[in-house]
C-alpha positions in Angstrom: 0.0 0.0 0.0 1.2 3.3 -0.8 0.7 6.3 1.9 1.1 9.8 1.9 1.4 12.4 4.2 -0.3 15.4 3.4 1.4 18.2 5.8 0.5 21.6 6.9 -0.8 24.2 9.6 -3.7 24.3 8.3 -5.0 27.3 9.9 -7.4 27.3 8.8 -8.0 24.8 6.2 -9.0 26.1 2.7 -10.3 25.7 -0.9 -6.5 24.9 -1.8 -5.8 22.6 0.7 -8.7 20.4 0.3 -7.9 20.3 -3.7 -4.3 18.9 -2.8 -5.7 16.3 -0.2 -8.4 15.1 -2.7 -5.8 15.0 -5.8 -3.4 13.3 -3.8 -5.9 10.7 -2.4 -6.4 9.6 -6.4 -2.7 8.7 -6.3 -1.9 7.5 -3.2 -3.6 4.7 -1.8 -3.6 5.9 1.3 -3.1 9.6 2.2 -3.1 10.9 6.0 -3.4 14.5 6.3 -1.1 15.7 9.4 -1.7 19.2 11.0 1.4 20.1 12.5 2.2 21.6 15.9 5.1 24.3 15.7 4.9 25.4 19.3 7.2 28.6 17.9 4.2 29.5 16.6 1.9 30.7 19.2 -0.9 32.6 17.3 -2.4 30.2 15.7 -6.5 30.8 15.7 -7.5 27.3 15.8 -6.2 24.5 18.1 -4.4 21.8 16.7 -7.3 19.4 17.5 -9.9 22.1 15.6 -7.9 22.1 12.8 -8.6 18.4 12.5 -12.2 18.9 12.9 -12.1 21.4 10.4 -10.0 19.1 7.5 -12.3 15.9 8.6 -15.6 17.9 7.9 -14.1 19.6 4.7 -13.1 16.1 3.1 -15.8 13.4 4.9 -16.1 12.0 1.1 -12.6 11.2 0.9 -12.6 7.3 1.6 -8.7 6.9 2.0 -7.8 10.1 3.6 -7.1 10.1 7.5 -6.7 13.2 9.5 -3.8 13.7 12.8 -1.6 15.9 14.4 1.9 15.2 15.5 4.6 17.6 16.8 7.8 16.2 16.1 10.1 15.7 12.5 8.0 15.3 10.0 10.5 12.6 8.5 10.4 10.6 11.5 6.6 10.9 11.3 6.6 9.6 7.5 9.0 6.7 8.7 6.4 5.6 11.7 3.5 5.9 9.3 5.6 3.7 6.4 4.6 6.4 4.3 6.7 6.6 0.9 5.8 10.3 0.3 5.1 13.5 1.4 3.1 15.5 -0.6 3.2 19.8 -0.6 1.2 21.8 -2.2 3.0 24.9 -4.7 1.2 28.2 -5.3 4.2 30.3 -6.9 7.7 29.7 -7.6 8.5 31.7 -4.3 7.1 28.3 -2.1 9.4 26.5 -4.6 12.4 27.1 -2.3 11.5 27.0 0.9 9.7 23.6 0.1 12.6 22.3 -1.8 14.9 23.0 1.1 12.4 21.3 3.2 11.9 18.3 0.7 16.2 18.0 1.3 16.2 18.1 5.2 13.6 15.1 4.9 15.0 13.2 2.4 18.5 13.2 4.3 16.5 12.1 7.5 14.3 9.9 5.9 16.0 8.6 2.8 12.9 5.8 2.0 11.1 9.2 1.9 10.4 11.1 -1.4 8.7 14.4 -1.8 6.0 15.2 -4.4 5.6 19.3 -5.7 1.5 19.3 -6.7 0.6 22.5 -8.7 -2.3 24.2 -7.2 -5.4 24.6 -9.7 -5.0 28.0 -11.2 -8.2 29.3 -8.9 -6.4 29.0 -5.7 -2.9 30.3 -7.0 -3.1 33.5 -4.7 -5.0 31.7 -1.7 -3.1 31.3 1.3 -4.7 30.3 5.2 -3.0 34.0 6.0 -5.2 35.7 3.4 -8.2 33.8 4.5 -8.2 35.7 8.0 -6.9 38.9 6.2 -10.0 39.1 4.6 -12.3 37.9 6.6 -10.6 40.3 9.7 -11.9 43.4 6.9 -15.0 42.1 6.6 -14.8 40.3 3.3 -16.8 37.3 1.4 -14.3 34.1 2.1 -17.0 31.9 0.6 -15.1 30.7 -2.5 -11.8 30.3 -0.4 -13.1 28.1 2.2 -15.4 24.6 2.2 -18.6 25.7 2.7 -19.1 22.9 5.5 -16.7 24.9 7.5 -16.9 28.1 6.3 -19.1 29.6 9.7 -17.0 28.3 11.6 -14.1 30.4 10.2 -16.0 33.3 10.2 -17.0 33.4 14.1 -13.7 32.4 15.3 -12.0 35.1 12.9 -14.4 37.8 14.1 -14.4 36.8 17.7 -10.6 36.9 17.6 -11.0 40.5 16.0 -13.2 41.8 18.5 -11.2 40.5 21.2 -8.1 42.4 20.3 
């Protein structure tokens, strides 16, 4: 069996994420989506374990996708999991670098591990988790950036976070 690990923050899920994560689940037989907890990041609007609500609900229709967290290597992850891949997600050239250096640290941890670039679909090029909340925090329509199963969610925590400030 094949198995993927679809990584990311996730925070929160989107439109662009969600297209990866189904993609990926036609090639993989088996992809496991992994929110992952960077405790040097500590604004993060969702928990760890909401973020996993959130991806479940987005992709319930996606038979061989599973949904965790873990807060360690992500190599070491892949290794536990026998997964033969990582898959990331690449909006612009500009993530091309960042990820590549990333897809290196793994593969020299991990050598059984390989690391697969997917293209976003040309509708989410721009679409980022960061801009989500940007525009939502000004009061703009994130409808056609978020699933619409989770797209109130989003909303009320965004606002409430706003308002709390």
């Amino acid at each position: 069996m094949k198995t993927a690990i679809c990584p990311g923050s996730f925070d929160p899920v989107t439109n662009g994420h969600v297209d990866i994560i189904r993609r990926a689940s036609k090639i993989f037989d088996k992809v496991i989506v992994v929110v992952m907890i960077n405790s040097n990041k500590t604004n993060a609007y969702f928990t760890a374990a909401e973020r996993v609500d959130l991806i479940k609900r987005s992709i319930p229709d996606v038979e061989n996708a599973e949904v965790e967290m873990y807060g360690g290597l992500l190599a070491r992850y892949a290794a536990e999991k026998n997964a033969c891949a990582i898959v990331k997600g690449l909006r612009a050239v500009s993530d091309f670098e960042y990820e590549f250096q990333q897809a290196l640290t793994n593969k020299r941890l991990n050598p059984e591990i390989e690391t697969v670039f997917m293209t976003t679909e040309a509708d989410n090029m721009f679409l980022s988790s960061s801009v989500v909340k940007q525009v939502c925090e000004f009061g703009g329509d994130i409808s056609g950036f978020v699933p619409e199963e989770i797209h109130d969610d989003i909303v009320k925590r965004i606002i409430e976070r706003k308002r709390s400030e």
